[in-house]
GUKETOR-372026 format. One record per residue (C-alpha): residue number from 1; residue in one letter; x, y, z. Coordinates in pm, 1 decimal. Example, Ala and Ser with C-alpha at 12.3 -4.5 7.8 and 13.67 -1.06 7.14 Angstrom:
BEGIN
(1 a (1230.0 -450.0 780.0))
(2 s (1367.0 -106.0 714.0))
# end
This chain:
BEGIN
(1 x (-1247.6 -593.2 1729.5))
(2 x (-1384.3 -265.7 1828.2))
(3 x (-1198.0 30.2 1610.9))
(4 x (-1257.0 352.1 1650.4))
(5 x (-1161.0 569.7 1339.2))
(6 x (-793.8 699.5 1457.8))
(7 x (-763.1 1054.5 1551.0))
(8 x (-418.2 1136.8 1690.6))
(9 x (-85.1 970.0 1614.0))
(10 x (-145.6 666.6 1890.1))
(11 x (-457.4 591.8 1736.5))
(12 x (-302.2 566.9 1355.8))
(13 x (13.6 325.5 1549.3))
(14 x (-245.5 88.5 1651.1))
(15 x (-392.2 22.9 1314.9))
(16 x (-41.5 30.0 1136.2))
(17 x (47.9 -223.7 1385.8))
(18 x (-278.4 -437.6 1367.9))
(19 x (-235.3 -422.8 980.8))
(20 x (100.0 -607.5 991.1))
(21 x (-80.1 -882.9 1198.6))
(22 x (-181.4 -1078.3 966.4))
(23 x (-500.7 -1269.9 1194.7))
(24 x (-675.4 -942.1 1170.1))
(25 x (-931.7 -840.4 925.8))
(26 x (-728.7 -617.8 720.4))
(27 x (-1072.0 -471.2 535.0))
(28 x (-1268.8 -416.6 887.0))
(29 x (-869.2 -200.3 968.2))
(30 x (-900.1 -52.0 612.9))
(31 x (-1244.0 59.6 630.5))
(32 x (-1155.6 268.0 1011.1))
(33 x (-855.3 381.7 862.8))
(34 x (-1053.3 574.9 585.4))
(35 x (-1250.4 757.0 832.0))
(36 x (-973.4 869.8 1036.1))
(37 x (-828.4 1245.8 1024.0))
(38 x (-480.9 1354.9 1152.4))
(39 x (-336.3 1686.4 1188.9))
(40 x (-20.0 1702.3 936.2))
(41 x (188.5 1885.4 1131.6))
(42 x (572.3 1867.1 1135.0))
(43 x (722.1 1558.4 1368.9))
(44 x (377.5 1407.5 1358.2))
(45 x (341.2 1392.4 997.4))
(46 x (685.3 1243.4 960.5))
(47 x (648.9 1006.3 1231.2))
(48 x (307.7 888.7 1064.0))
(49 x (471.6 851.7 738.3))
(50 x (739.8 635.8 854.9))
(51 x (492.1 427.8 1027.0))
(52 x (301.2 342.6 717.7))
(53 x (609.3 319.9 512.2))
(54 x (708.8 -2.6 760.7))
(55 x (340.5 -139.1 702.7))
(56 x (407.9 -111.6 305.6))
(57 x (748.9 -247.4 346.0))
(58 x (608.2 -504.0 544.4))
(59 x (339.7 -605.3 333.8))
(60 x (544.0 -614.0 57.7))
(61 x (756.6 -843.0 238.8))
(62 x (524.6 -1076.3 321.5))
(63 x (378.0 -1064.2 -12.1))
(64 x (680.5 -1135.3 -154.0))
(65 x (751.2 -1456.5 -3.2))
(66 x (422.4 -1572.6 -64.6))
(67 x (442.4 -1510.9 -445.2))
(68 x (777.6 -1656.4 -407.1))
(69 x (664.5 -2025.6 -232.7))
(70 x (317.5 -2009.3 -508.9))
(71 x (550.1 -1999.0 -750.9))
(72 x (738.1 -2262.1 -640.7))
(73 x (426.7 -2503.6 -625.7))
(74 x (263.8 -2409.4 -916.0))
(75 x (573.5 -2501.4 -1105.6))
(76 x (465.5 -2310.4 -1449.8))
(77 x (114.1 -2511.2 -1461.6))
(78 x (-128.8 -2257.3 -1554.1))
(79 x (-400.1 -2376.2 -1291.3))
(80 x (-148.3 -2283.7 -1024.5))
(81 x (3.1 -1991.5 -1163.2))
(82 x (-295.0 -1787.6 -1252.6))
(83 x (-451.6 -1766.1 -931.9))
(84 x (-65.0 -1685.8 -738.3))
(85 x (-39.5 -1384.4 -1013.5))
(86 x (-427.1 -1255.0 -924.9))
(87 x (-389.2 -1309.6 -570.5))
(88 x (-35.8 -1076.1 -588.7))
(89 x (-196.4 -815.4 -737.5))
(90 x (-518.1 -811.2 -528.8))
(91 x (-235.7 -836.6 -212.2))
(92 x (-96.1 -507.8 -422.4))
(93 x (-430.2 -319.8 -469.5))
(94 x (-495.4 -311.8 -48.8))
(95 x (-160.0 -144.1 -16.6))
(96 x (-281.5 126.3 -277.1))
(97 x (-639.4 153.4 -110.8))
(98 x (-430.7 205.1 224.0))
(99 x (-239.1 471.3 67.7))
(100 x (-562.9 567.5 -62.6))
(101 x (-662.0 716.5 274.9))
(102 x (-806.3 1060.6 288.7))
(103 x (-578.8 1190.9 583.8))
(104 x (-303.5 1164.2 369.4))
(105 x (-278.3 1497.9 200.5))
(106 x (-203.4 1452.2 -192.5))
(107 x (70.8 1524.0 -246.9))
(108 x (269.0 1282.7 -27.9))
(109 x (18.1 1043.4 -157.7))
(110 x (133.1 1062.4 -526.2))
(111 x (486.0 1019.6 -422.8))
(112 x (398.4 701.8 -223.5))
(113 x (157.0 555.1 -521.2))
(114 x (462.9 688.4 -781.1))
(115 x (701.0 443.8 -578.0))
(116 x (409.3 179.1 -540.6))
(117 x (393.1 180.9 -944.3))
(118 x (760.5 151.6 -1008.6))
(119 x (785.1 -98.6 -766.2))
(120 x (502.1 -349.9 -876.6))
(121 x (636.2 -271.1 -1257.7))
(122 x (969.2 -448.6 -1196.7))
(123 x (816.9 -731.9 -992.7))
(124 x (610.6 -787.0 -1337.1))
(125 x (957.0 -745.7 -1551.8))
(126 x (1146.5 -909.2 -1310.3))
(127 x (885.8 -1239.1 -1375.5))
(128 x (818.5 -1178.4 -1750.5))
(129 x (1234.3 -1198.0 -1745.1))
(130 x (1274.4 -1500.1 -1595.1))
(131 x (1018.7 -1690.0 -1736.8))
(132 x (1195.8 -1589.6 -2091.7))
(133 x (1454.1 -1758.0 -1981.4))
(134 x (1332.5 -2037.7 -1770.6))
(135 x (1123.7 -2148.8 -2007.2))
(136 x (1181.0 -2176.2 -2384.2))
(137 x (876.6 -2233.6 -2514.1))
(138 x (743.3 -1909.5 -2420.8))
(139 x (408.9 -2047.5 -2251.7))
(140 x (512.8 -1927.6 -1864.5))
(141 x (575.8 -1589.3 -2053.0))
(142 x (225.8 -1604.6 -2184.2))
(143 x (53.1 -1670.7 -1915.4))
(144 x (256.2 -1370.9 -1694.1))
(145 x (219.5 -1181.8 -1939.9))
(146 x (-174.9 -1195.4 -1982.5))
(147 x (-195.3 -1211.4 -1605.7))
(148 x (-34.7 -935.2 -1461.0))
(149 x (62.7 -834.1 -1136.2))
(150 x (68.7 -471.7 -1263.2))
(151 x (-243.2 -267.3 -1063.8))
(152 x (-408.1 44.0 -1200.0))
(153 x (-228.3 399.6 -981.9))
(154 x (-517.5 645.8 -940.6))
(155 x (-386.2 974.2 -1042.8))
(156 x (-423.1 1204.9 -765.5))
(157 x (-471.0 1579.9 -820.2))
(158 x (-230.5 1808.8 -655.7))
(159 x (-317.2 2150.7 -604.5))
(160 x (-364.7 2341.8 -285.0))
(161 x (-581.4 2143.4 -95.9))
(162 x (-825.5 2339.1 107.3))
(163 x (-820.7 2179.7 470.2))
(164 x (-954.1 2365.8 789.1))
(165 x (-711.3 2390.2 1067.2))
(166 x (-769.3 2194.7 1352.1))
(167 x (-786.0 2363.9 1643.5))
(168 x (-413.9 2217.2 1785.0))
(169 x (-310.1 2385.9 1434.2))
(170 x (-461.3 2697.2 1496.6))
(171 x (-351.4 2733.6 1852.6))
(172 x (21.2 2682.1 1740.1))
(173 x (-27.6 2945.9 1506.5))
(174 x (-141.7 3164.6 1718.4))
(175 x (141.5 3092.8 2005.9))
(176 x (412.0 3157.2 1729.3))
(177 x (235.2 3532.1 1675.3))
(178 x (277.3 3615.6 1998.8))
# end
């Protein structure tokens, strides 16, 4: 695959549409992604934001029903479990690096990783719950509960982020003055 760091909106589709195929190297995607600058404008800036809010949802998706059919195989034995808990949160932890991107300015990003937190903290309730009462001997609790699928949210600074204009920016700008 040869993935140049996207610049303008069709570049960023193509990598939000390679990361929801799931035969591509999500890291070597990941890793372009990060170098990759946009111009937040209106309509572009909303179109890129719904794009990556489809990967997310799809990701999440996905990672839902494979959680889901671990679960079902590991059938609370703790060699089976453990690794289906880790390998949910590590799935969770890409989707926070993605958001992670620098062309996404902070504050949008802190609303995304806000939702991303709440989200992943009642998947982790929603399992601690029903392994209270699935299971009355409290070991499937245990072992969810010393296993987590909770990540750690970087906290992300917002202030008034000093950006440059691009020159598309700065040419609109100057249109609207005259």
């Amino acid at each position: 695959m040869n993935l140049q760091p996207p610049q303008i909106y069709a570049d960023w589709a193509k990598c939000f549409r390679l990361l929801k195929d799931e035969s591509q190297d999500e890291e070597a995607i990941l890793s372009v992604i990060h170098q990759g600058k946009i111009d937040w404008v209106p309509g572009v800036s909303s179109r890129f934001l719904k794009r990556l809010n489809e990967v997310i949802d799809d990701r999440f998706q996905k990672s839902a029903n494979k959680l889901r059919q671990d679960l079902q195989r590991a059938q609370a034995k703790e060699h089976l479990l453990v690794p289906a808990l880790i390998a949910e949160r590590k799935r969770s932890e890409f989707v926070i690096r993605l958001v992670m991107m620098p062309a996404i300015p902070n504050e949008q990003k802190q609303k995304i990783l806000e939702a991303l937190n709440d989200a992943i903290k009642k998947l982790q309730k929603g399992l601690e719950d029903s392994a209270r009462q699935n299971d009355s001997t409290g070991k499937l609790y245990n072992i969810i509960n010393r296993n987590p699928v909770t990540v750690e949210i970087p906290q992300i600074p917002i202030e008034e982020e000093k950006k440059e204009p691009s020159f598309f920016t700065t040419l609109i700008k100057m249109l609207k003055k005259k």
